[in-house]
C-alpha positions, -999 to 999 in steps of 0.1 A, spaced: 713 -66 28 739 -50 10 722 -56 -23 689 -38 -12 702 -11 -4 717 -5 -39 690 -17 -54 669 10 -34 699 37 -46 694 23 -82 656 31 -84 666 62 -63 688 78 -94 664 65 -116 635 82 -103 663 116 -100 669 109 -140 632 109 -149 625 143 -125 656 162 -142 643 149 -178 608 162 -167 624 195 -156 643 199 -186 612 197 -210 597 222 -187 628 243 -190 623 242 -226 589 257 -224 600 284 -199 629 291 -225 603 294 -255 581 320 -231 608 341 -223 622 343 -258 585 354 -268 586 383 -243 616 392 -247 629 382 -210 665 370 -200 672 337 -200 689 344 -160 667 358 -134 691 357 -105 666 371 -75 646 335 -90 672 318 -85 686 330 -52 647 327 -34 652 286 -53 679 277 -38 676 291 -6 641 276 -1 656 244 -8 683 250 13 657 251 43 641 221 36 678 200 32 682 212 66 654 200 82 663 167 61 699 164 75 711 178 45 744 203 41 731 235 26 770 233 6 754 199 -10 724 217 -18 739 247 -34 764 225 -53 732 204 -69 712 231 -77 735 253 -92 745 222 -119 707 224 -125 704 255 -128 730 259 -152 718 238 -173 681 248 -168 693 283 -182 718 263 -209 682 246 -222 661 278 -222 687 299 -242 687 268 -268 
């Protein structure tokens, strides 16, 4: 029993690997368009509508909006750490 569970985890955090790859490409992009118009790499009020829209849905998942906000701002930073690249 034990061992399905973490092998359920396992293709859990494989599955979050591949999405944060996918968004990182995607960041890249977004980076390359905002470099073209001449936009800032942070757009805060983006950010701030992000996270608290996830926030909601965490909540109605069980989820602590603290956990949430901890997450996303690691991806965040390093969305904006790929985009200024």
């Amino acid at each position: 029993m034990l061992n399905e569970f973490r092998n359920k985890i396992d293709k859990i955090d494989r599955e979050i690997v591949m999405l944060l790859s996918e968004r990182s490409e995607i960041s890249k992009k977004i980076g390359v368009l905002k470099a073209k118009n001449c936009l800032d790499v942070l757009n805060s009020d983006r950010e701030e509508e992000l996270v608290l829209r996830l926030e909601e849905i965490g909540l109605k998942k069980g989820l602590d909006n603290r956990y949430i906000k901890d997450i996303f701002g690691v991806i965040l930073k390093e969305s904006r750490k790929v985009q200024d690249e």
